[in-house]
C-alpha positions in Angstrom: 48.3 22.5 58.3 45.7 20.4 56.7 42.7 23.2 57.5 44.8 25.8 56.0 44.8 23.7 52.7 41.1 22.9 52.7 40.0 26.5 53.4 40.8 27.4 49.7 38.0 24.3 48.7 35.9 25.0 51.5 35.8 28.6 50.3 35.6 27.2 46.8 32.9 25.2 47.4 30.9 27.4 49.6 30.8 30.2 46.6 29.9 27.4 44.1 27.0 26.6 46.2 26.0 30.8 46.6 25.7 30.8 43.0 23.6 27.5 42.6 21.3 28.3 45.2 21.2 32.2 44.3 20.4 31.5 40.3 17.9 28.4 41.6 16.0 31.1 44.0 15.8 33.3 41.0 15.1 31.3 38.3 11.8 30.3 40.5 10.8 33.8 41.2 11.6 35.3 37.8 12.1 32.6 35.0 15.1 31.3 33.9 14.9 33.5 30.7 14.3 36.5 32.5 17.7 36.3 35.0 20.8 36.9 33.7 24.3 36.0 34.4 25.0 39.8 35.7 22.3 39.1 37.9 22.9 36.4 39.5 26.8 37.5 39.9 25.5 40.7 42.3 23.0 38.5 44.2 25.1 35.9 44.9 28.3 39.1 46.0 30.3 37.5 42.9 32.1 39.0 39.7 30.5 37.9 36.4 34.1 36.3 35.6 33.8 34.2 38.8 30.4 33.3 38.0 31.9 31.8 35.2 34.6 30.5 37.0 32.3 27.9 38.5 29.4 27.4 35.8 29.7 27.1 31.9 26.3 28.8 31.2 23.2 29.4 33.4 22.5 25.8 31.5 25.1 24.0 33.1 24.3 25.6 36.3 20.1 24.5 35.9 20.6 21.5 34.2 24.2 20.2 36.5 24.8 17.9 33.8 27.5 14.9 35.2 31.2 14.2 34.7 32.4 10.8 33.2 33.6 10.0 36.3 30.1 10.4 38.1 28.6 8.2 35.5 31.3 6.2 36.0 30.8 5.5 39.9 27.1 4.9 39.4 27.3 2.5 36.7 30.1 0.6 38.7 27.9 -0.1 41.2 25.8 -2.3 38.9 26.9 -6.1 37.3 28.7 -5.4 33.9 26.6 -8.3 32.5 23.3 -6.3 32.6 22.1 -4.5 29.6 23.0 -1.1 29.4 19.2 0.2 29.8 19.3 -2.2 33.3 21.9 -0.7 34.4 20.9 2.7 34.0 17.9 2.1 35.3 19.5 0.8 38.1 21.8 3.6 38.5 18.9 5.9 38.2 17.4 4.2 41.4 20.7 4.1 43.5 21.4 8.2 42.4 17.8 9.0 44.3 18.0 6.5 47.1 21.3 8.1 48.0 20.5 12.0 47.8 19.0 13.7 51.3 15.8 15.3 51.0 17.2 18.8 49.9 19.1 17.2 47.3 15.7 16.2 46.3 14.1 19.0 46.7 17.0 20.8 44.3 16.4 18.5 42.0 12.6 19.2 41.6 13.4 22.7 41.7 15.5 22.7 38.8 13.4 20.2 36.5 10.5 22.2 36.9 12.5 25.1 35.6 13.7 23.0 32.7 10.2 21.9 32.4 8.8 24.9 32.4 11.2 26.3 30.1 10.6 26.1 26.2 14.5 26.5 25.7 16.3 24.1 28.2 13.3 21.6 27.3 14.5 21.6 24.1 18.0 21.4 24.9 17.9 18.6 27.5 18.2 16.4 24.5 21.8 17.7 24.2 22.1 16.7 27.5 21.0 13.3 27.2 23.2 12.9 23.9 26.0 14.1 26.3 25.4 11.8 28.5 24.8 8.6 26.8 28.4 9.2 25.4 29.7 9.2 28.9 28.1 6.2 29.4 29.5 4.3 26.6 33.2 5.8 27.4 32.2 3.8 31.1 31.7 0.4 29.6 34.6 -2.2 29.5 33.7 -3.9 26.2 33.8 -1.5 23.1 30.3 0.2 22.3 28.5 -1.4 19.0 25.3 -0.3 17.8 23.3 -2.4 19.9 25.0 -0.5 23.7 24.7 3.2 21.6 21.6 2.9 20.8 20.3 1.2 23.9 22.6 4.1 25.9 20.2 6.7 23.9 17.3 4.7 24.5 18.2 5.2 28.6 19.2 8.7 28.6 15.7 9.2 26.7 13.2 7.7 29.2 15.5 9.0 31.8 14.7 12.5 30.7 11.2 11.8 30.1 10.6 10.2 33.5 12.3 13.5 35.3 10.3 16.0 33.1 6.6 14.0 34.0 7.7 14.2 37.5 8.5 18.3 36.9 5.1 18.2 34.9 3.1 16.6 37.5 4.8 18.9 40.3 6.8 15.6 42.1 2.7 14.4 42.4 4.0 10.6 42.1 7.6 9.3 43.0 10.4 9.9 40.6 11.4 6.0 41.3 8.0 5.1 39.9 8.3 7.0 36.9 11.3 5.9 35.8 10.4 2.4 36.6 7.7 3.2 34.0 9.8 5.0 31.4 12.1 2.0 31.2 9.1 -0.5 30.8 8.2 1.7 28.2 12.0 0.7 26.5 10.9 -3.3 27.5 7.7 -3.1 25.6 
Protein backbone atom coordinates (compact mmCIF):
# COMPACT_ATOMS: atom_id res chain seq x y z
CA UNK A 1 0.00 0.00 0.00
CA UNK A 2 2.62 2.48 0.94
CA UNK A 3 4.15 2.32 -2.98
CA UNK A 4 0.87 3.04 -4.26
CA UNK A 5 0.79 6.35 -2.13
CA UNK A 6 4.25 7.44 -3.06
CA UNK A 7 3.86 6.92 -6.80
CA UNK A 8 1.60 10.12 -7.01
CA UNK A 9 5.09 12.11 -5.37
CA UNK A 10 7.40 10.00 -7.15
CA UNK A 11 5.53 10.86 -10.36
CA UNK A 12 5.25 14.41 -8.92
CA UNK A 13 8.66 14.79 -8.32
CA UNK A 14 10.04 13.12 -11.35
CA UNK A 15 7.97 15.77 -13.69
CA UNK A 16 9.31 18.60 -11.41
CA UNK A 17 12.69 17.55 -12.09
CA UNK A 18 11.82 17.15 -16.29
CA UNK A 19 10.98 20.71 -16.23
CA UNK A 20 14.10 21.94 -14.16
CA UNK A 21 16.49 20.02 -16.03
CA UNK A 22 14.59 20.73 -19.54
CA UNK A 23 14.41 24.74 -18.97
CA UNK A 24 18.28 24.49 -17.40
CA UNK A 25 19.44 22.56 -20.75
CA UNK A 26 17.70 25.32 -22.64
CA UNK A 27 18.36 28.28 -20.97
CA UNK A 28 22.27 27.21 -21.64
CA UNK A 29 21.80 26.56 -25.25
CA UNK A 30 19.54 29.49 -26.02
CA UNK A 31 19.45 32.22 -23.18
CA UNK A 32 17.15 32.52 -20.63
CA UNK A 33 15.34 35.45 -22.46
CA UNK A 34 15.07 33.70 -25.59
CA UNK A 35 13.04 30.28 -24.05
CA UNK A 36 9.74 30.63 -23.19
CA UNK A 37 7.40 28.94 -20.82
CA UNK A 38 5.50 27.22 -24.00
CA UNK A 39 8.76 25.99 -24.82
CA UNK A 40 9.94 24.47 -22.16
CA UNK A 41 6.18 22.82 -21.51
CA UNK A 42 6.63 20.72 -25.06
CA UNK A 43 10.25 19.79 -24.39
CA UNK A 44 9.81 18.72 -21.16
CA UNK A 45 6.05 16.46 -22.73
CA UNK A 46 4.10 18.93 -20.17
CA UNK A 47 0.97 21.34 -20.52
CA UNK A 48 1.92 25.05 -19.98
CA UNK A 49 -0.72 24.90 -16.89
CA UNK A 50 1.42 22.11 -15.41
CA UNK A 51 4.46 23.88 -15.98
CA UNK A 52 3.03 26.26 -13.83
CA UNK A 53 1.81 23.82 -11.60
CA UNK A 54 5.39 23.21 -10.38
CA UNK A 55 7.21 26.73 -11.05
CA UNK A 56 5.94 30.31 -10.36
CA UNK A 57 7.90 31.85 -13.35
CA UNK A 58 10.90 30.65 -15.36
CA UNK A 59 12.56 32.93 -12.37
CA UNK A 60 11.58 30.81 -9.63
CA UNK A 61 12.54 27.80 -11.64
CA UNK A 62 16.43 29.51 -12.50
CA UNK A 63 16.86 31.23 -9.46
CA UNK A 64 15.03 28.09 -6.91
CA UNK A 65 14.70 30.55 -4.37
CA UNK A 66 14.22 28.66 -0.65
CA UNK A 67 11.14 28.15 1.66
CA UNK A 68 11.20 29.43 5.41
CA UNK A 69 11.46 26.13 6.41
CA UNK A 70 14.79 25.47 4.32
CA UNK A 71 16.25 28.55 5.85
CA UNK A 72 14.98 27.41 8.78
CA UNK A 73 16.90 23.91 8.93
CA UNK A 74 20.09 25.44 7.85
CA UNK A 75 20.26 28.16 10.34
CA UNK A 76 19.24 25.58 13.15
CA UNK A 77 22.22 23.86 12.54
CA UNK A 78 24.20 26.86 13.79
CA UNK A 79 24.50 28.31 17.81
CA UNK A 80 21.70 30.99 18.17
CA UNK A 81 24.36 33.11 19.99
CA UNK A 82 26.29 33.91 16.69
CA UNK A 83 25.60 36.94 14.81
CA UNK A 84 23.29 36.62 12.23
CA UNK A 85 26.05 37.26 9.28
CA UNK A 86 28.10 34.13 11.28
CA UNK A 87 25.49 32.14 10.96
CA UNK A 88 24.71 32.64 7.52
CA UNK A 89 27.99 32.32 6.62
CA UNK A 90 27.99 29.21 8.27
CA UNK A 91 24.97 27.96 6.73
CA UNK A 92 26.32 28.99 3.48
CA UNK A 93 29.27 26.52 4.11
CA UNK A 94 27.12 23.47 5.55
CA UNK A 95 24.38 24.08 2.22
CA UNK A 96 27.65 23.29 -0.20
CA UNK A 97 29.36 20.73 1.89
CA UNK A 98 26.20 18.83 1.84
CA UNK A 99 25.07 18.98 -2.00
CA UNK A 100 26.64 15.94 -4.39
CA UNK A 101 28.54 17.01 -7.26
CA UNK A 102 25.55 17.50 -9.69
CA UNK A 103 23.88 19.45 -7.26
CA UNK A 104 26.87 21.51 -7.78
CA UNK A 105 27.12 21.40 -11.00
CA UNK A 106 23.20 22.68 -11.20
CA UNK A 107 23.98 25.24 -9.20
CA UNK A 108 26.88 26.67 -11.45
CA UNK A 109 24.66 26.17 -14.25
CA UNK A 110 21.98 28.27 -13.07
CA UNK A 111 24.21 31.25 -11.69
CA UNK A 112 25.93 31.56 -14.71
CA UNK A 113 22.56 32.05 -16.35
CA UNK A 114 21.58 34.57 -13.75
CA UNK A 115 24.92 35.93 -14.27
CA UNK A 116 24.87 36.15 -17.61
CA UNK A 117 21.50 37.58 -17.65
CA UNK A 118 20.99 41.45 -17.39
CA UNK A 119 17.31 40.72 -15.98
CA UNK A 120 17.61 38.02 -13.26
CA UNK A 121 20.98 39.99 -12.27
CA UNK A 122 19.00 42.61 -11.55
CA UNK A 123 16.34 40.86 -9.87
CA UNK A 124 18.39 38.58 -7.57
CA UNK A 125 18.29 41.49 -5.30
CA UNK A 126 14.53 40.66 -4.82
CA UNK A 127 15.71 37.52 -4.03
CA UNK A 128 18.05 38.36 -1.51
CA UNK A 129 15.34 40.81 0.07
CA UNK A 130 13.18 37.64 0.04
CA UNK A 131 15.37 35.90 1.72
CA UNK A 132 16.77 37.90 4.45
CA UNK A 133 13.04 38.17 5.60
CA UNK A 134 12.90 34.43 5.93
CA UNK A 135 15.77 34.62 7.88
CA UNK A 136 14.57 37.06 10.43
CA UNK A 137 11.05 35.04 10.63
CA UNK A 138 13.83 32.01 11.65
CA UNK A 139 15.30 33.82 14.57
CA UNK A 140 13.93 33.21 18.26
CA UNK A 141 14.52 36.78 19.58
CA UNK A 142 12.43 39.52 17.69
CA UNK A 143 14.45 41.15 14.75
CA UNK A 144 15.67 44.97 15.60
CA UNK A 145 17.58 46.95 13.30
CA UNK A 146 20.87 45.67 14.11
CA UNK A 147 19.69 41.41 12.90
CA UNK A 148 17.68 43.28 9.60
CA UNK A 149 20.18 44.94 8.61
CA UNK A 150 22.96 42.51 9.29
CA UNK A 151 20.33 39.76 7.56
CA UNK A 152 20.59 42.15 4.31
CA UNK A 153 24.18 42.61 4.85
CA UNK A 154 24.42 38.37 4.45
CA UNK A 155 22.04 37.91 1.80
CA UNK A 156 24.16 40.60 -0.11
CA UNK A 157 27.66 39.15 -0.01
CA UNK A 158 25.93 35.85 -0.32
CA UNK A 159 24.75 36.89 -3.80
CA UNK A 160 27.84 38.56 -4.57
CA UNK A 161 30.13 35.59 -3.68
CA UNK A 162 27.77 33.13 -6.03
CA UNK A 163 27.69 35.70 -8.96
CA UNK A 164 32.01 36.07 -8.87
CA UNK A 165 31.95 32.42 -8.81
CA UNK A 166 29.29 32.43 -12.13
CA UNK A 167 31.63 35.30 -13.36
CA UNK A 168 34.83 33.53 -12.98
CA UNK A 169 33.16 30.25 -14.49
CA UNK A 170 33.51 28.17 -10.83
CA UNK A 171 37.54 29.12 -11.53
CA UNK A 172 38.04 29.39 -7.60
CA UNK A 173 35.81 27.54 -4.83
CA UNK A 174 32.48 28.92 -4.07
CA UNK A 175 33.55 28.27 -0.10
CA UNK A 176 36.44 30.61 -0.74
CA UNK A 177 34.38 33.26 -2.08
CA UNK A 178 32.04 33.52 0.34
CA UNK A 179 34.60 33.29 3.01
CA UNK A 180 35.75 36.52 1.27
CA UNK A 181 32.42 38.24 0.75
CA UNK A 182 31.76 37.88 4.50
CA UNK A 183 35.28 39.35 5.46
CA UNK A 184 34.30 41.99 3.28
CA UNK A 185 30.99 42.56 5.94
CA UNK A 186 33.97 42.19 8.94
CA UNK A 187 36.09 44.90 7.49
Amino acid sequence: MTGTSDSPNRRWAATHRRIFTTALDLFEDFGFEQVSVTRIAARAGVSVPTFYAHYASKEHLIMAPPTVEEVGALLATQPAGLQVGERVLQANLLWIARMDPDEYAELASRWRIIATTPVLRTRVAEYERGTAGMILANLTTPSDTTQIVQASAALAATTAALLAWADGNGERKLEELFDEAFRALSA
